[in-house]
C-alpha positions as CSV (number, residue, x, y, z in Angstrom):
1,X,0.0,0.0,0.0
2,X,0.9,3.5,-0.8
3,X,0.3,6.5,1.2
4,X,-0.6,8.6,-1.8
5,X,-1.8,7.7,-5.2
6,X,-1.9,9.5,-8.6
7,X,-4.0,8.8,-10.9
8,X,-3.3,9.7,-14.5
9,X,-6.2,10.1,-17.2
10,X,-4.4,8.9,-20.6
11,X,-6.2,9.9,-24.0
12,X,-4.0,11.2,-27.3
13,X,-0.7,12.4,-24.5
14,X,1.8,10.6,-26.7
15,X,3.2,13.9,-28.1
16,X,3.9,14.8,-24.6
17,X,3.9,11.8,-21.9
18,X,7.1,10.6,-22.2
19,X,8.3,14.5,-20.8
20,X,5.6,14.8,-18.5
21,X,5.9,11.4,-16.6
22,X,9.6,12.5,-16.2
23,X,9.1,15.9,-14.5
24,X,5.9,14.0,-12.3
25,X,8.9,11.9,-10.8
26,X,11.3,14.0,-10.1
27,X,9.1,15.9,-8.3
28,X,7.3,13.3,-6.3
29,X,11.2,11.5,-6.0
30,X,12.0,14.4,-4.2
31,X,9.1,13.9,-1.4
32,X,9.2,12.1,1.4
33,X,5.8,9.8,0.5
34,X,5.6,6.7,-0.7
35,X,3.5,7.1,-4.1
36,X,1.9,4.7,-6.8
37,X,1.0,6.3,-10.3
38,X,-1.9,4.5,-12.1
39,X,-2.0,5.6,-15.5
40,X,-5.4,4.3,-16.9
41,X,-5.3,4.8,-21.0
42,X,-8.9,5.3,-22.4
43,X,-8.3,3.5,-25.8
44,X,-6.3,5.9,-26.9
45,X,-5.8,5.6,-30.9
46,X,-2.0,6.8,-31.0
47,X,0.9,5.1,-29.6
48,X,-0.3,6.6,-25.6
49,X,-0.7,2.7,-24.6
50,X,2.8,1.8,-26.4
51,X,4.9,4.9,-24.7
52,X,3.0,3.8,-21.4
53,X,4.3,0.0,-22.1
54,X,8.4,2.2,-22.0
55,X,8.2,3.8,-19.0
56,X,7.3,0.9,-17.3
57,X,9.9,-1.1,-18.4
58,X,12.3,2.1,-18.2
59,X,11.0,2.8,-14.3
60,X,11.2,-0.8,-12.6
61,X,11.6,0.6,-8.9
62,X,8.8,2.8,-8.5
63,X,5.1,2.3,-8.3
64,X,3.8,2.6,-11.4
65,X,1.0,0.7,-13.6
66,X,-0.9,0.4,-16.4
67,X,-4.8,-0.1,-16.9
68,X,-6.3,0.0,-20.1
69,X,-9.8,0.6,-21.3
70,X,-11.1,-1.7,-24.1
71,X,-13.2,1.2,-25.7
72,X,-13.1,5.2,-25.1
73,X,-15.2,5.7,-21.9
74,X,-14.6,9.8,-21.0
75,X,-11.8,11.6,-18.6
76,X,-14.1,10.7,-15.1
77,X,-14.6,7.2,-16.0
78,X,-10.6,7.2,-16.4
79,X,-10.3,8.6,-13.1
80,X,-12.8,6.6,-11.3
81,X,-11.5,3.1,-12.6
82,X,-7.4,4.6,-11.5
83,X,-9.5,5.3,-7.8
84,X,-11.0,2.5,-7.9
85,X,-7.7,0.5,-8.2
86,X,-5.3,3.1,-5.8
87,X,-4.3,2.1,-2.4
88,X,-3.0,5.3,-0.9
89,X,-4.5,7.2,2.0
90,X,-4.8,10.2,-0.3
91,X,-6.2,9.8,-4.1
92,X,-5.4,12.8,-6.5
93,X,-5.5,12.8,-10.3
94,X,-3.8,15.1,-12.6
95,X,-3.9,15.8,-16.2
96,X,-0.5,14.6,-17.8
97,X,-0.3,17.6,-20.3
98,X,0.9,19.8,-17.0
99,X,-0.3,22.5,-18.7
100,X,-0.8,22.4,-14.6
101,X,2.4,21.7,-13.1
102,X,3.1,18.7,-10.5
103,X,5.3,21.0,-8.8
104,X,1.7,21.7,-7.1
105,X,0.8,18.5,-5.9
106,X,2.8,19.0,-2.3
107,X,0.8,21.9,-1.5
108,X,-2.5,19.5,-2.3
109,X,-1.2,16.5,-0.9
110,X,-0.6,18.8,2.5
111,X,-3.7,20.2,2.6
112,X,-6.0,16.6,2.0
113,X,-3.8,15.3,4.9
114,X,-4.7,18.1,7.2
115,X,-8.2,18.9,6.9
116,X,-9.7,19.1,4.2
117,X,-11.4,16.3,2.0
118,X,-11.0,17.5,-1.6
119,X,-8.6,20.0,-2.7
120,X,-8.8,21.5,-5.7
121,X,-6.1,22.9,-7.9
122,X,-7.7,26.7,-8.4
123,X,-6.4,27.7,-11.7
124,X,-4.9,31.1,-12.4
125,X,-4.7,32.0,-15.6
126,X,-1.5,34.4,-17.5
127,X,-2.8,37.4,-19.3
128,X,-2.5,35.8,-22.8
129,X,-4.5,36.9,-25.8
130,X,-4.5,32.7,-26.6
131,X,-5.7,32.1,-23.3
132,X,-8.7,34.5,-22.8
133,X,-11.2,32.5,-24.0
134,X,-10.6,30.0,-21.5
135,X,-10.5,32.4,-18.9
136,X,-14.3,33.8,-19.6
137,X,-15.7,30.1,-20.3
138,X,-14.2,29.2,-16.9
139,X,-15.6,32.0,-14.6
140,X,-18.4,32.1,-17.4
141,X,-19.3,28.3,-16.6
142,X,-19.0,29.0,-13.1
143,X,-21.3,31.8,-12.7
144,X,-24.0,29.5,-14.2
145,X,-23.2,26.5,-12.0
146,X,-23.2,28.5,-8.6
147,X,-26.3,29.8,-10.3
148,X,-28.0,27.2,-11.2
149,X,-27.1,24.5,-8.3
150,X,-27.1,27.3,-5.3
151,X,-23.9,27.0,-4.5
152,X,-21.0,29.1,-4.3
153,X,-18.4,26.3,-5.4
154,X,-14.7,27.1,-7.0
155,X,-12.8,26.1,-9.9
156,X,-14.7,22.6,-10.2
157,X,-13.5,21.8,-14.0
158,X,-9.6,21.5,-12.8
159,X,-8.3,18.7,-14.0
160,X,-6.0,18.5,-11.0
161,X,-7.5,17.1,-7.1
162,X,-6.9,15.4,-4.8
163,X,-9.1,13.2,-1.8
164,X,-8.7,11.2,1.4
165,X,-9.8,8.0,0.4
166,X,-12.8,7.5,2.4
167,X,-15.1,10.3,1.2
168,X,-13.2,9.9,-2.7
169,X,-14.5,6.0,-2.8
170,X,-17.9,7.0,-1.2
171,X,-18.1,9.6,-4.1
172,X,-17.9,7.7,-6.5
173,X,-20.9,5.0,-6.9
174,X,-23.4,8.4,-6.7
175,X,-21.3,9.9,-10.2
176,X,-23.5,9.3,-13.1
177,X,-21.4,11.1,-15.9
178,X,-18.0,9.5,-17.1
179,X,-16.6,12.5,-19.1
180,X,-15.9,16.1,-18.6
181,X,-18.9,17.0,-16.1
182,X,-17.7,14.3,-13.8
183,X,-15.3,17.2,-12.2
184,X,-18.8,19.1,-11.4
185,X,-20.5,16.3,-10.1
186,X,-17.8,14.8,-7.8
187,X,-17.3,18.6,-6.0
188,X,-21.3,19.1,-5.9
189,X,-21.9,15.9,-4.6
190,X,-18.6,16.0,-1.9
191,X,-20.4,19.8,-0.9
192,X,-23.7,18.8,-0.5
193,X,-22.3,15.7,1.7
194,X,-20.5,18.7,3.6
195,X,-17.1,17.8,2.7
196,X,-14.4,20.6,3.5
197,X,-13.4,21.9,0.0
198,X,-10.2,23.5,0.0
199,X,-7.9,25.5,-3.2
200,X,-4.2,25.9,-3.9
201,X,-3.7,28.9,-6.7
202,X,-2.0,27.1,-9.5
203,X,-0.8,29.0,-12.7
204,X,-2.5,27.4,-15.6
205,X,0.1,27.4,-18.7
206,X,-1.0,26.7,-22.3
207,X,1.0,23.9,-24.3
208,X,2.0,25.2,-27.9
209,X,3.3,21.6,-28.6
210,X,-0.5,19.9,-27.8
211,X,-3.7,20.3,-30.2
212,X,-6.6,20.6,-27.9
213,X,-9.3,17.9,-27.6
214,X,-11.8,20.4,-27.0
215,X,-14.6,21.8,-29.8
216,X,-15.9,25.0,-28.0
217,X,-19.3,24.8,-28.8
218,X,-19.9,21.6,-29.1
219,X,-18.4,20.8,-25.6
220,X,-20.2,24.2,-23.9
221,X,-23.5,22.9,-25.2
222,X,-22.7,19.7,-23.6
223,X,-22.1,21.1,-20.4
224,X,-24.8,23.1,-20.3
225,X,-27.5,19.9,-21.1
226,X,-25.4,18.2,-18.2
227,X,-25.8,20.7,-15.5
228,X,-29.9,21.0,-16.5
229,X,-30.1,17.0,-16.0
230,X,-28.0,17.3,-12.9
231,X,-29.9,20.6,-11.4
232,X,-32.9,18.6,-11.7
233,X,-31.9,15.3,-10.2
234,X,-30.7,17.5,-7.0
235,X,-34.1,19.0,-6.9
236,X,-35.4,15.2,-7.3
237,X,-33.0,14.9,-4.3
238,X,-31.1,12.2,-6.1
C-alpha cells in the first residue's frame, strides 16, 4: 500500500507523456511519501498505450502501472477506474499535459492530509491573448453552475485534485457522468455531503506543442444539457 496515489487520465498524450511522466517523478522522487502512479489509458488511438508499455519497463523501482480501457469511456470514467484500483490514503489525479504543473501536488497533498477532503487545484490563468477565451468560459461556466445548483463552489473543472480515500470512494458510486462534467458532479456531490473543499492557486500554462481535444461549442452545449439533467436530479434529491 501507498500513502498517496496518482491517478493519471491517458487519451491522445503521446506527443507529450514521455516528458511529463519524467518531470511528475522528479518531483514526487524528491518527497518524502511513498507514491503509486496509475496511468489508466482510455483506448487511446496513438501510440499513448505503447509509450506507457516504455516507461514501465524504463521505471522498474517505482510504483507505477498500467490499466487500459477496451473502448473510449470519458476523462471521469478514467479517473474513477485509477481510484478504484489506488491504495494510498490520499487519491489525487492530474492531467498529464501539466499545462498544470506537478510542482503543485505538495501543497495539495498537504492540505488533504490536514483537513480538508477535496482539494482542488484553483487555476490562475496568465494574461495571454490565446488564453482569454478560456478564462471567460471558466468564470463564465462557473457563474452559471453556482447559479444554477445554489452554491457558491470554485474552480470545479480542474483537471487537477486530490481526496482522502474515504469520502473519494464514497463519491464515486453516486457519479452518473463518465466525461468532462464528472469534475462538477464529484465537488457538488462532496459539498452537499458537507465535505471541506479547499484551493491551492495554480498558474494554468497553455502547451503550444498539444492540439486541444476540446470543440468549444460543441463541448459548452454539452455542459450546459449536463448541469440542466443534474440541477434537476438535486431537486429530485437524487
Amino acid at each position: 500500500m501507498a500513502e498517496l496515489s496518482i491517478v493519471v487520465p491517458c487519451y491522445l498524450e503521446e506527443s507529450h507523456l514521455r516528458q511529463s511522466v519524467a518531470e511528475l517523478l522528479e518531483i514526487m522522487d524528491a518527497t518524502r511519501w511513498d507514491y503509486e502512479v496509475i496511468f489508466v489509458n482510455d483506448c487511446s488511438p496513438d501510440g499513448t498505450g505503447a509509450v506507457l508499455d516504455e516507461i514501465l519497463s524504463a521505471h522498474p523501482g517505482h510504483q507505477l502501472c498500467k490499466l487500459e480501457h477496451p473502448h473510449n469511456r470519458g476523462r471521469g470514467a478514467a479517473v474513477a477506474t485509477g481510484a478504484q484500483a489506488a491504495t494510498g490514503e490520499i487519491i489525487g489525479f492530474i492531467d498529464i499535459d501539466l499545462e498544470v504543473h506537478a510542482r503543485y501536488i505538495p501543497s495539495l497533498v498537504l492540505a488533504a492530509q490536514k483537513d480538508a477532503d477535496i482539494v482542488i487545484a484553483e487555476r490562475v490563468y496568465k494574461i495571454r491573448p490565446s488564453l482569454m477565451y478560456r478564462a471567460v468560459l471558466s468564470k463564465g461556466y462557473r457563474y452559471l453552475r453556482n447559479v444554477a445548483l445554489g452554491t457558491k463552489l470554485p474552480d470545479t473543472e480542474s483537471g487537477f485534485k486530490f481526496f482522502k480515500r474515504e469520502a473519494l470512494l464514497r463519491l464515486l458510486p453516486e457519479i452518473e457522468d463518465e466525461g468532462w462534467f464528472w469534475d462538477t458532479e464529484v465537488v457538488a456531490r462532496g459539498a452537499a455531503h458537507g465535505y471541506r473543499i479547499a484551493t491551492v492557486p495554480a498558474l494554468f500554462l497553455r502547451r503550444s506543442d498539444k492540439k486541444s481535444t476540446m470543440n468549444v461549442w460543441r463541448d459548452v452545449a454539452d455542459y450546459l444539457i449536463k448541469l440542466a439533467r443534474f440541477r434537476r436530479q438535486r431537486r429530485r434529491g437524487k
